[in-house]
N, C-alpha and C positions, 0 to 999 in steps of 0.2 A: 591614474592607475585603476583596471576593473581586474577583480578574478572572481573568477564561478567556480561552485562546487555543485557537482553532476551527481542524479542518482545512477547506482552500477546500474548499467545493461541489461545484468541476469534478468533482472524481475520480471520483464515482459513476458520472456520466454519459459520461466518459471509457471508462471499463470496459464500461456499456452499448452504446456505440457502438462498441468491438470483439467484445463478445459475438456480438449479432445477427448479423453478418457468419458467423463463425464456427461458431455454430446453424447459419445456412441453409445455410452449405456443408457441415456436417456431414449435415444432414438430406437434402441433392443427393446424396452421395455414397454412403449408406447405404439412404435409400426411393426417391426420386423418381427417381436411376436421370438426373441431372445437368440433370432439364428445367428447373430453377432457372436453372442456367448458359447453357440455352439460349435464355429468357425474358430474364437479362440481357444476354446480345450481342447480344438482338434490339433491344433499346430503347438499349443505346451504339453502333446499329449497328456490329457490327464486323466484319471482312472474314470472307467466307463459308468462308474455308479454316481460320480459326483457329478459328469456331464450330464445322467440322467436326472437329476435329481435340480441342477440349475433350470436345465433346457424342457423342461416337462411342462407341457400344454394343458391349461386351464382343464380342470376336467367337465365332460358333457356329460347330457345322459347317455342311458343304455340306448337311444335309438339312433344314437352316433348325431345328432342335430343339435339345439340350441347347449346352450351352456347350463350345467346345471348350475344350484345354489350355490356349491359350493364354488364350483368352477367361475362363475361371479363376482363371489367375493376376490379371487384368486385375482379378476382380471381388473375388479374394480381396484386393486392395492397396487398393480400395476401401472396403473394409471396415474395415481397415487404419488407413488415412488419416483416415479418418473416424471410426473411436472416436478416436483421438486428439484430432478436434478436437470431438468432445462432451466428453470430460473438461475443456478446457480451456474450453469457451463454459460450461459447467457451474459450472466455478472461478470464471470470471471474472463470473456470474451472481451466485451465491451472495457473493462479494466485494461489489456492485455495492449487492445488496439490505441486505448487512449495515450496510454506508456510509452506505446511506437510511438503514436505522429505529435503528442505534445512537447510543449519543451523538458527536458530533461535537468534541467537548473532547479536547483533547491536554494539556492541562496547566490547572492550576487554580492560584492561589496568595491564601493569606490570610494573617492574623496569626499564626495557626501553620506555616504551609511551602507545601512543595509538593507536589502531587498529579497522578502521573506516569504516562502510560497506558502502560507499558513490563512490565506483569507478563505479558500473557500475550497472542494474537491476539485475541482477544475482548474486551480494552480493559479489562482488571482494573486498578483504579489502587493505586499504590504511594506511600504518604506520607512524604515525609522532612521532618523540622522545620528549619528556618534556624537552631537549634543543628548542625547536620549539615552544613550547606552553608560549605565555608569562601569559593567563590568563582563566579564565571556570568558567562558571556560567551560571543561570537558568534563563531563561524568556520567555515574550510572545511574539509570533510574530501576529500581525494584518496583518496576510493574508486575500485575496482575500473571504476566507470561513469564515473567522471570526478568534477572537484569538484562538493560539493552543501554550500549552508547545512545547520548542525549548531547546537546549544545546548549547549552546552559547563559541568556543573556538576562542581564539582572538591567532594570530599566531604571531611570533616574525620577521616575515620573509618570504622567498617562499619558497611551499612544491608541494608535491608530489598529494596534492588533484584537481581533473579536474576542469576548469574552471567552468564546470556546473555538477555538483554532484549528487548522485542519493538521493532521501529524502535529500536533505539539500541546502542551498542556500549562498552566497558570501554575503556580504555586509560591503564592504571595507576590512580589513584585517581581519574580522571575520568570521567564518563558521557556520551558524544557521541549525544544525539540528535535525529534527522533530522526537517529543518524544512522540507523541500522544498517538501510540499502544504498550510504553514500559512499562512490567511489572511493572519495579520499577519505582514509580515519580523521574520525572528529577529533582528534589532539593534535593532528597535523594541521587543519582549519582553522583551528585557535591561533595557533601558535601565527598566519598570517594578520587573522582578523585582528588581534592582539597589537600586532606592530602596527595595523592602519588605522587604531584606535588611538596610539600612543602618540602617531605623528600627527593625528587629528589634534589631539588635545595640547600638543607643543605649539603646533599652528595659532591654536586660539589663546597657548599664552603669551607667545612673540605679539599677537594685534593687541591683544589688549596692552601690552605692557607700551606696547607704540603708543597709545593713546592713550596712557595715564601722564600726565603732564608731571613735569617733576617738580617735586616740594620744594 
């Protein structure tokens, strides 16, 4: 028996829909020179002092030619602004596409364990066997962002998971990892993982008990 649990779908497109944005204001800011912005407050109509006030060109000297100091600065912060949000539409891009074309499995579990995409950003899975797992279950973690569902697997021991994991965090001999953007609710997860943990551990007391000879 294998089942998987999928991260939701949204995030990709989540990430898309603030890339874009962020491209074209980077793209306004750096070539186009803001006629992007001035294109959009023409179609939200918006009052003509604030399109003047977005869309307003570095200023030059009096002889209408090079740019003055100030005008400079204006175009140097532009510049400015604007790599910063190519780096980021860039991030958020390459995030977006990796989302699409990788696998979308967060975790996998069969008759031998569990298969954990915690090794590295790129979704390297880590296998611990249900000899490893002493326990699993559902709860909140009060992160920094506030609480967020977590999958809570407490280990019997040392495994093969990195000291610092990708989506998931260490706190003592437990692995809390983040269930935020899983399709299925993480109490519903358990509630599987749980039963193939059980019938692991019945499995391994039927062999042994086979094999203890009787007194």
């Amino acid at each position: 028996m294998r089942v998987e649990f999928k991260r939701a779908a949204w995030r990709p497109w989540v990430l898309l829909a603030l890339a874009v944005p962020t491209v074209a204001l980077a793209l306004d800011l750096t070539i186009t020179e803001r006629r992007i912005t001035g294109w959009v407050l023409d179609v939200v109509h918006a009052p003509t002092e604030l399109k003047d006030d977005l869309t307003r060109a570095p200023e030059t000297r009096e002889d209408g030619g090079a740019l003055s100091h100030q005008g400079s600065s204006e175009r140097r912060a532009d510049w400015i602004w604007g790599g910063f949000l190519w780096i980021a539409g860039a991030a958020m891009l390459f995030w977006a596409f990796n989302d699409m074309t990788a696998s979308r499995t967060v975790l996998a579990a069969d008759d031998e364990g569990l298969r954990l995409q915690v090794g590295s950003a790129l979704g390297s899975d880590v296998v611990l066997s249900w000899e490893q797992i002493e326990s699993i279950r559902s709860t909140v973690d009060e992160g920094d962002l506030g609480p967020a569902p977590v999958l809570e697997v407490t280990m019997t021991g040392p495994t093969w998971v990195p000291a610092e994991p990708t989506n998931a965090r260490w706190e003592g001999h437990s692995l809390l990892i983040a269930a935020t953007d899983w399709a299925t609710p993480v109490h519903e997860a358990v509630g599987v993982l749980q039963a193939m943990l059980d019938r692991s551990r019945a499995r391994r007391t039927g062999v042994e008990r086979a094999e203890t000879p009787p007194a």
